[in-house]
NUMARLO-737632 format. One line per field, with one value per residue: residue in one letter; x, y, z of N, C-alpha, C in turn. Coordinates in nm, 3 decimals, padded with zeros to 5 digits. Layout:
% NUMARLO-737632
res <- c(a|...)
n.east <- c(X|...)
n.north <- c(Y|...)
n.up <- c(Z|...)
ca.east <- c(X|...)
ca.north <- c(Y|...)
ca.up <- c(Z|...)
c.east <- c(X|...)
c.north <- c(Y|...)
c.up <- c(Z|...)
% end
This chain:
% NUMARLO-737632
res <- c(x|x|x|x|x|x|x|x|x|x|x|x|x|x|x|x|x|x|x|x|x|x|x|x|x|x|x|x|x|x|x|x|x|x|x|x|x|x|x|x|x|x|x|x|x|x|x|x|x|x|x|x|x|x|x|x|x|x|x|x|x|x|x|x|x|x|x|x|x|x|x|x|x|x|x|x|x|x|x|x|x|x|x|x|x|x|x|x|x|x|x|x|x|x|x|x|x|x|x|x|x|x|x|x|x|x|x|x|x|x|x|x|x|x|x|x|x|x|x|x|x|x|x|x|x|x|x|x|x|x|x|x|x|x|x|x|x|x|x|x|x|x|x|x|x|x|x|x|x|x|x|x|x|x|x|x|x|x|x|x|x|x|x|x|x|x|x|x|x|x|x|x|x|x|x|x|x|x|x|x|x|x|x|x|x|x|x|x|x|x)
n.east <- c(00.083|00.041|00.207|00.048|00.208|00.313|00.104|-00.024|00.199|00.137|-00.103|-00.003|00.056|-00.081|-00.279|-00.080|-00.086|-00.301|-00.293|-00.057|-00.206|-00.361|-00.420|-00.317|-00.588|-00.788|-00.722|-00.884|-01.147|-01.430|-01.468|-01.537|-01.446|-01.639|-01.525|-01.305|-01.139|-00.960|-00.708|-00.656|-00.732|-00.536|-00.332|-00.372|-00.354|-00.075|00.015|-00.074|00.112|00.349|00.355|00.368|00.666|00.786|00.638|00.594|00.895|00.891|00.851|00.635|00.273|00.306|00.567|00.637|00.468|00.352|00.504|00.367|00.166|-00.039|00.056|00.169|00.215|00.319|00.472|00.456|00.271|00.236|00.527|00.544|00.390|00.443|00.737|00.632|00.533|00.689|00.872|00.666|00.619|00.835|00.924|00.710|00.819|01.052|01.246|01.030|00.865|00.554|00.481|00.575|00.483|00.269|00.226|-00.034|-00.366|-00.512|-00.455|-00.144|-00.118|-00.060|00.210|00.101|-00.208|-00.208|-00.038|-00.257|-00.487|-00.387|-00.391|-00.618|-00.685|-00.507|-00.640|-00.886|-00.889|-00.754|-00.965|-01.156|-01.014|-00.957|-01.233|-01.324|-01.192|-01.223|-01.141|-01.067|-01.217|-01.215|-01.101|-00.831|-00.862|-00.784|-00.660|-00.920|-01.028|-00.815|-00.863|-01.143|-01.063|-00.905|-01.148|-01.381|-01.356|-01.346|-01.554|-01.781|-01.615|-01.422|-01.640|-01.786|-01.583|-01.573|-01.431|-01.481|-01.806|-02.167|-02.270|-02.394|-02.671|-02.677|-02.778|-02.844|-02.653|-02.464|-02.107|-01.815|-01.632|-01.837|-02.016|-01.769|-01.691|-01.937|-01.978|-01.783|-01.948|-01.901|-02.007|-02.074|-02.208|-02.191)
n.north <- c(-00.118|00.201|00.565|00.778|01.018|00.932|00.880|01.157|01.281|01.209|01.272|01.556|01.561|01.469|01.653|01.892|01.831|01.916|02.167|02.274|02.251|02.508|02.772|03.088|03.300|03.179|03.201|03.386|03.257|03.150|02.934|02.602|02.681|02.899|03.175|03.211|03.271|03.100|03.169|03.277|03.040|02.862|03.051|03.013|02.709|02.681|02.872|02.699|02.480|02.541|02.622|02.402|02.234|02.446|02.448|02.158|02.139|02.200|02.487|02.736|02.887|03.128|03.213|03.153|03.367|03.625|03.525|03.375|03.503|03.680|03.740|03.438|03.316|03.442|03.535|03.306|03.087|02.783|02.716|02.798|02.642|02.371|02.372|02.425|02.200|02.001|02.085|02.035|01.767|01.685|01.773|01.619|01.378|01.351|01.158|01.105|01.280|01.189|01.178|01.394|01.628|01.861|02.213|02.322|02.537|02.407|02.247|02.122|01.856|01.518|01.459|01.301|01.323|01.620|01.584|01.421|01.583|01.798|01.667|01.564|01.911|01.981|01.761|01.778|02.010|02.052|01.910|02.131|02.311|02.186|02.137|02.439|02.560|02.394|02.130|01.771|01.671|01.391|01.218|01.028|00.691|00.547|00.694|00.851|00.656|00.638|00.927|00.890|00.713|00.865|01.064|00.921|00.895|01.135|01.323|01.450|01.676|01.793|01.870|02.038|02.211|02.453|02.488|02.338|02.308|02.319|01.931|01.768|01.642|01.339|01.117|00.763|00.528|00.644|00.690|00.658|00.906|01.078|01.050|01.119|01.425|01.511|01.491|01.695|01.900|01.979|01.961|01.730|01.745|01.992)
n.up <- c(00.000|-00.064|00.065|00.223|00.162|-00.080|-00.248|-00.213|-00.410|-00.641|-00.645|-00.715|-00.932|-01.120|-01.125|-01.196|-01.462|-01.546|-01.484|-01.657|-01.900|-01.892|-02.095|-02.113|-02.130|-02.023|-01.779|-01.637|-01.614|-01.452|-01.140|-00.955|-00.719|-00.538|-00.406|-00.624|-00.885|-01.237|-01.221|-00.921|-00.775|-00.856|-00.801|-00.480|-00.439|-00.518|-00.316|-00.096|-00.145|-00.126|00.205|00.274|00.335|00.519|00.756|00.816|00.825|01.094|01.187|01.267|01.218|01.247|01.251|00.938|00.899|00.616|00.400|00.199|00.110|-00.133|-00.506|-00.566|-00.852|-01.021|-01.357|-01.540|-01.467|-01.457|-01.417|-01.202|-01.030|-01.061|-00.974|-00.697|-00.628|-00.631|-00.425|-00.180|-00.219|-00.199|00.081|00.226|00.169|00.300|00.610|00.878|00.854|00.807|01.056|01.227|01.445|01.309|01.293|01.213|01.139|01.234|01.428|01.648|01.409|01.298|01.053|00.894|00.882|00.766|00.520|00.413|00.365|00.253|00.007|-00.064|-00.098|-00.353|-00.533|-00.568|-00.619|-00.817|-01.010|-00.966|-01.154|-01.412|-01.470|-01.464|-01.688|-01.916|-01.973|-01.942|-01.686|-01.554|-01.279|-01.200|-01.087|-00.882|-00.754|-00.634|-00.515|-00.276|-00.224|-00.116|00.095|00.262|00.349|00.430|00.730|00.846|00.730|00.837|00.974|00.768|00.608|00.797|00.841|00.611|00.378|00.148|-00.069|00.063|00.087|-00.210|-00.350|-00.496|-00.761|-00.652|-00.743|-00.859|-00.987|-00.828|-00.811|-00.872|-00.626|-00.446|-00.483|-00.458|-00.166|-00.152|-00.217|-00.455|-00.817|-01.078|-01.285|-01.406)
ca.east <- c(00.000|00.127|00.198|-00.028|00.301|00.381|-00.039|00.000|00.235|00.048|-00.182|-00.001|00.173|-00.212|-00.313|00.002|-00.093|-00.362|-00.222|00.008|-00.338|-00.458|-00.437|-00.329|-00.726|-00.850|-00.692|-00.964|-01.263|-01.496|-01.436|-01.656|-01.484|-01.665|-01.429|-01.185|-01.109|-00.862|-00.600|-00.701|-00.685|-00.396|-00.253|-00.412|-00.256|00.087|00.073|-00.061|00.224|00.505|00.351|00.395|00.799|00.817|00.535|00.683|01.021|00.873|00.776|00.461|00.249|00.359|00.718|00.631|00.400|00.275|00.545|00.368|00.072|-00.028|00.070|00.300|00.267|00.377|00.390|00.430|00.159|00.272|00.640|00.544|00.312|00.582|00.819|00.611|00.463|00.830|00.924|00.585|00.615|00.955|00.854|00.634|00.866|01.155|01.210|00.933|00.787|00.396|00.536|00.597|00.365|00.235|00.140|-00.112|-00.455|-00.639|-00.354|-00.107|-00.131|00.063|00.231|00.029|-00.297|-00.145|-00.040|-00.396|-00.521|-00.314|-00.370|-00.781|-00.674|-00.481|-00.688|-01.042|-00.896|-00.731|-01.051|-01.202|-00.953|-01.024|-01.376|-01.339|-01.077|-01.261|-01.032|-01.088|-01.238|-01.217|-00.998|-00.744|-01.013|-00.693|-00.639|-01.042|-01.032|-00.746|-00.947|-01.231|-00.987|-00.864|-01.215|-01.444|-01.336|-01.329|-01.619|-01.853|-01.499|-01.427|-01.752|-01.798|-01.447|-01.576|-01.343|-01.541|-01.901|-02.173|-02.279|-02.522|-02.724|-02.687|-02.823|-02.762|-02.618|-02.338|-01.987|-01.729|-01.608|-01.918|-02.046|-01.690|-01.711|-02.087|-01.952|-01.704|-01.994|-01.918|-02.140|-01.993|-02.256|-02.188)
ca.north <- c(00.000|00.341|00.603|00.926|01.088|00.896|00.956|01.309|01.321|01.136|01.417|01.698|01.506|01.481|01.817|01.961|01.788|02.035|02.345|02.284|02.252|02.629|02.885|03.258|03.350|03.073|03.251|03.443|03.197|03.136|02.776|02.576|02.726|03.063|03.252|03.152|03.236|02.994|03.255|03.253|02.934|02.838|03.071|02.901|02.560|02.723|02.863|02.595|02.397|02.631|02.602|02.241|02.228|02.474|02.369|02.027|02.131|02.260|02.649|02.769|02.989|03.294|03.215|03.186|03.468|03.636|03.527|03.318|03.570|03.768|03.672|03.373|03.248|03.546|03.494|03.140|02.978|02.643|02.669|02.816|02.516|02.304|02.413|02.398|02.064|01.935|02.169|01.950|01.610|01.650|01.771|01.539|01.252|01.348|01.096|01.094|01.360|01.167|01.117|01.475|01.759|02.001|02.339|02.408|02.636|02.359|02.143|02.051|01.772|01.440|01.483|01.189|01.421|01.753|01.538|01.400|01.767|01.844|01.565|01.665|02.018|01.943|01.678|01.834|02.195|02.031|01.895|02.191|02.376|02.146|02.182|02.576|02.477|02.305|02.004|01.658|01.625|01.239|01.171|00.855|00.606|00.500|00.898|00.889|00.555|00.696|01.103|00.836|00.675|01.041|01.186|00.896|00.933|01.256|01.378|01.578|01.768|01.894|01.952|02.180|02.359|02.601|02.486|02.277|02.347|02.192|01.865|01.784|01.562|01.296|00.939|00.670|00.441|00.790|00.643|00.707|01.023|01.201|01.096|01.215|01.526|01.597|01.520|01.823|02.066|01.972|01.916|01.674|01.767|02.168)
ca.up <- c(00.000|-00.105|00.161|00.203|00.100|-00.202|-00.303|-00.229|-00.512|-00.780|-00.709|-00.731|-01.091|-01.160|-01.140|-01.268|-01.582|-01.540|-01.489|-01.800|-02.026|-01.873|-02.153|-02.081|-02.167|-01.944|-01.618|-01.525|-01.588|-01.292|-01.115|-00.914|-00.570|-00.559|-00.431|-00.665|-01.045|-01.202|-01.154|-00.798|-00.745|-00.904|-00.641|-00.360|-00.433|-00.571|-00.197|-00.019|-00.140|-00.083|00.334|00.326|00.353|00.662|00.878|00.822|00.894|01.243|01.172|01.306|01.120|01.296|01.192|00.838|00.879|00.508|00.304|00.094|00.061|-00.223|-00.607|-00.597|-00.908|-01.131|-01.517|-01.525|-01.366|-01.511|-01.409|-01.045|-00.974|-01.049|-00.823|-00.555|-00.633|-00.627|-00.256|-00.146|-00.262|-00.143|00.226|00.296|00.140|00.406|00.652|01.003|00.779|00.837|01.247|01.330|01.463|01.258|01.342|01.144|01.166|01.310|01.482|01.582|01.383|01.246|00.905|00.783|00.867|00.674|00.428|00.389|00.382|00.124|-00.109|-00.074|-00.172|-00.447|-00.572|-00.601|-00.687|-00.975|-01.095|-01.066|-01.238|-01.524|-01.502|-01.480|-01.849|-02.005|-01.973|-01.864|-01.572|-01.523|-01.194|-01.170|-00.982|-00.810|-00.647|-00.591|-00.364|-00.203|-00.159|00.006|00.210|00.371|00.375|00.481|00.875|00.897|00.654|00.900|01.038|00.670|00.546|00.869|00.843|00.540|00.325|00.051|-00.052|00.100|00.013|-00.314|-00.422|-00.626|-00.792|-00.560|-00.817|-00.923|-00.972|-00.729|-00.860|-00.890|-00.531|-00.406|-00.575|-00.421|-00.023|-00.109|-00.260|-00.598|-00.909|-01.204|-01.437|-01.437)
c.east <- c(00.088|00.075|00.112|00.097|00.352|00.208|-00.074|00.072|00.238|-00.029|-00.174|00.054|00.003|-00.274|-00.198|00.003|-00.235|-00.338|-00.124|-00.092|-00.418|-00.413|-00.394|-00.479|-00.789|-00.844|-00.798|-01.118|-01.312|-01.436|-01.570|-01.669|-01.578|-01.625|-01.297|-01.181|-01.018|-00.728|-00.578|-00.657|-00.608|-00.326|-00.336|-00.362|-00.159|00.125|00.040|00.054|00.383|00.474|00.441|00.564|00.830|00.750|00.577|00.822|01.038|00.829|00.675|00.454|00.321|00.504|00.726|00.515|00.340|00.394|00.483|00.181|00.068|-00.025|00.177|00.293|00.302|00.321|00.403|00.396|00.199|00.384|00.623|00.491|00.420|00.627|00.770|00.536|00.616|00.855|00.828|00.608|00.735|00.975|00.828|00.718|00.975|01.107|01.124|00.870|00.591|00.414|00.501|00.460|00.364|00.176|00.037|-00.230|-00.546|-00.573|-00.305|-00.163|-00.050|00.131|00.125|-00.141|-00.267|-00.106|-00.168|-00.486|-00.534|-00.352|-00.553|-00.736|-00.630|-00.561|-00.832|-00.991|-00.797|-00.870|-01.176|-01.107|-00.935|-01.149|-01.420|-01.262|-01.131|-01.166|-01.117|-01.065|-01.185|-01.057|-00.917|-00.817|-00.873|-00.679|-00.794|-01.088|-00.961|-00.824|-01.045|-01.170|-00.964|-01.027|-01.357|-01.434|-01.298|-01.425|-01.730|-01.728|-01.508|-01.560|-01.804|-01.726|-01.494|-01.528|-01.347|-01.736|-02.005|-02.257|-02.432|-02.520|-02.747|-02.731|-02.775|-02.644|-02.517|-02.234|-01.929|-01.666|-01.703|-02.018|-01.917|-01.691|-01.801|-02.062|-01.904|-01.815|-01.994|-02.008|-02.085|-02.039|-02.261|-02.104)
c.north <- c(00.125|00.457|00.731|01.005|01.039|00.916|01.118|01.365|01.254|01.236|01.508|01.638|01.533|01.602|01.919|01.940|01.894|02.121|02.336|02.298|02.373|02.729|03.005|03.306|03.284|03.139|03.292|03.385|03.153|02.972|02.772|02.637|02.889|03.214|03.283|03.216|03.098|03.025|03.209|03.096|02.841|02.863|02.997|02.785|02.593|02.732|02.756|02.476|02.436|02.618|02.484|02.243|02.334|02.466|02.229|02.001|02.184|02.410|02.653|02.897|03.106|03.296|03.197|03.295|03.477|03.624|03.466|03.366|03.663|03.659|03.601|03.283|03.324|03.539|03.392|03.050|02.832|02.628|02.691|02.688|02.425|02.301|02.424|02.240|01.937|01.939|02.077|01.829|01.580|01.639|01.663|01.352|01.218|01.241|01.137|01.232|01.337|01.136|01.303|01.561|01.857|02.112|02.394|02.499|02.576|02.228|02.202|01.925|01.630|01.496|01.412|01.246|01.479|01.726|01.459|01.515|01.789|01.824|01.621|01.773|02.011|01.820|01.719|01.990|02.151|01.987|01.979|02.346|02.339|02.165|02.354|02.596|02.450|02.154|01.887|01.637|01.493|01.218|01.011|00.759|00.571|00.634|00.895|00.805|00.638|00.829|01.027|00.795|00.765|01.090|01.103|00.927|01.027|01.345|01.490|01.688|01.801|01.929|02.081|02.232|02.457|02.554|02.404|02.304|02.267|02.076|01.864|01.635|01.459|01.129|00.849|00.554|00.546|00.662|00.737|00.856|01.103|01.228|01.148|01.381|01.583|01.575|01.621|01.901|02.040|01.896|01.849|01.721|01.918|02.169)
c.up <- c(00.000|00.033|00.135|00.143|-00.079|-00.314|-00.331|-00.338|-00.654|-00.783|-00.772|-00.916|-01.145|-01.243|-01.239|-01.398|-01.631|-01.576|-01.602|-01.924|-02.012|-02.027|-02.069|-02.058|-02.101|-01.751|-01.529|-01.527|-01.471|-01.269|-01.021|-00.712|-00.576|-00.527|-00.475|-00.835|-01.091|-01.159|-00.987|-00.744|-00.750|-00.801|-00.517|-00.341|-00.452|-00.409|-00.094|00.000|-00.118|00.107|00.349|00.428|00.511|00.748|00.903|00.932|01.069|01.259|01.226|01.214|01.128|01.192|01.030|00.797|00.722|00.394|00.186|00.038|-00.068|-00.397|-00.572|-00.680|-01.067|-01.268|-01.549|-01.479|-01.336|-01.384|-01.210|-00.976|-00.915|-00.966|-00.705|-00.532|-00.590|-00.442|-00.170|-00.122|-00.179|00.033|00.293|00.244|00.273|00.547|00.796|00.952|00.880|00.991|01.250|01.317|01.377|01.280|01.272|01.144|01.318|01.394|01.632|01.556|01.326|01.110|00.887|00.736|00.783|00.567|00.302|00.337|00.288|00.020|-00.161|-00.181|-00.298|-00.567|-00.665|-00.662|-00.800|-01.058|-01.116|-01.114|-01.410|-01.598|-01.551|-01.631|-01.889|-02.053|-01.928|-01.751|-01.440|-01.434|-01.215|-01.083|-00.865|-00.657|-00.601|-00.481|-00.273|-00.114|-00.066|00.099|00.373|00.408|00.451|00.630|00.915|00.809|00.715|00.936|00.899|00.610|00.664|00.882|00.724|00.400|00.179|00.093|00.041|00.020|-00.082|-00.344|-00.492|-00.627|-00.717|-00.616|-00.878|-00.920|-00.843|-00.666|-00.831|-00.726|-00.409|-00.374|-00.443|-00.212|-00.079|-00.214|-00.400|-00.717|-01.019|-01.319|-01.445|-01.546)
% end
């Protein structure tokens, strides 16, 4: 069985296959978070993944304060991703990485949590950064067991942190994907 760290970066390889298929002209199309463009949300994961590596390495927020606020992914959306998908993957690969405490908003917590977190974020805000693209949607079923894995035992805690919409609707007989999707807020057929 593959580790939340070594899943975490199938994601971000996932997604980044993404964010290489955005267009210039695509940037500022709506997505499905709503306070998000794809611009927007691009940055949101660019910085979520630039945290990873010093909360890891023991930082608390304070101590990385607002560096990684604002624009951080300049004029190369693509190439910024990247590089922080790498600074990430790499983080959370280091050894007792999923062992130690993390400081994070709503912690501390293990790595193997924050790494879990992560993989969510990255996971669903790549597909809908596709969806907001016009790209292919259609997740890796492999990454979508896994997103159930992380989100079944703990699914009332994130659906009441804010942080995905809330849940919708759907056919009882949906595939995997699309009743994923509808715990975090999201709609397949938009």
């Amino acid at each position: 069985m593959s580790s939340v760290a070594d899943e975490h970066r199938k994601a971000l390889d996932a997604t980044g296959r993404i964010v290489r298929g955005i267009t210039p002209e695509r940037m500022t199309e709506s997505t499905p978070c709503e306070d998000f463009d794809v611009r927007g949300l691009l940055n949101h994961l660019v910085s979520g993944n630039l945290w990873v590596e010093p909360l890891v390495s023991g930082k608390t927020i304070d101590e990385v304060g607002d560096r990684y606020d604002g624009d951080v992914i300049g004029d190369d959306p693509s190439a910024a991703y990247d590089a922080s998908a790498r600074v990430a993957g790499d983080a959370f690969a280091q050894p007792g990485a999923m062992e130690v405490p993390v400081a994070v908003s709503y912690g501390p917590v293990p790595g193997e949590v924050y790494a879990g977190h992560r993989f969510i974020d990255v996971l669903i805000h790549g597909w809908d950064l596709a969806m907001a693209t016009g790209q292919d949607t259609t997740l890796d079923p492999g990454l979508v067991e896994t997103c159930w894995d992380i989100v079944r035992p703990q699914q009332e805690l994130l659906q009441g942190s804010g942080a995905f919409g809330s849940p919708v609707d759907v056919a009882a007989d949906a595939d995997s994907q699309t009743r994923l999707l509808a715990v975090l807020g999201r709609r397949a057929d938009r």
